[in-house]
C-alpha positions, 0 to 999 in steps of 0.5 A, a space after each residue: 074497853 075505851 077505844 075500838 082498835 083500829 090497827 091490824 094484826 100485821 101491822 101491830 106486829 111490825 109496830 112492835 118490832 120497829 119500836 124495840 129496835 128504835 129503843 135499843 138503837 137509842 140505849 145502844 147510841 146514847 153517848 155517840 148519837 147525842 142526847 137529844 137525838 137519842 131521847 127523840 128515837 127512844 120516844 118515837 120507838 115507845 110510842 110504836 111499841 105501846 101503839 102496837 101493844 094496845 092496837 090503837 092508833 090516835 093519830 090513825 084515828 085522827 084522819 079517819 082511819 076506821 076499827 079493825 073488823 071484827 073486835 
């Protein structure tokens, strides 16, 4: 494994929950939301999700947040 996670199983949990509600929230409101802010929350919701799914966090790793004990 390349990265040690850094994540907690909650929080990984809310993560992927509020990344596919950011995803279809984007699909749902693409033509009333504009494009550009609809491709904005459909980014934003990818990126919680795969966060989420791997259990690393780069930018939580960035400012020194430290891996989860125990993996």
């Amino acid at each position: 494994m390349f990265y040690a996670k850094n994540l907690p199983g909650w929080e990984r949990a809310l993560r992927i929950v509020m990344g596919l509600a950011a995803l279809v929230y984007a699909a749902i409101g693409w033509g009333s939301a504009g494009f550009g802010l609809a491709v904005a929350i459909g980014l934003m919701g990818a990126m919680f999700a795969l966060t989420g799914l791997f259990g690393f966090c780069p930018m939580c790793a960035m400012v020194g947040r430290k891996p989860v004990k125990g993996r």
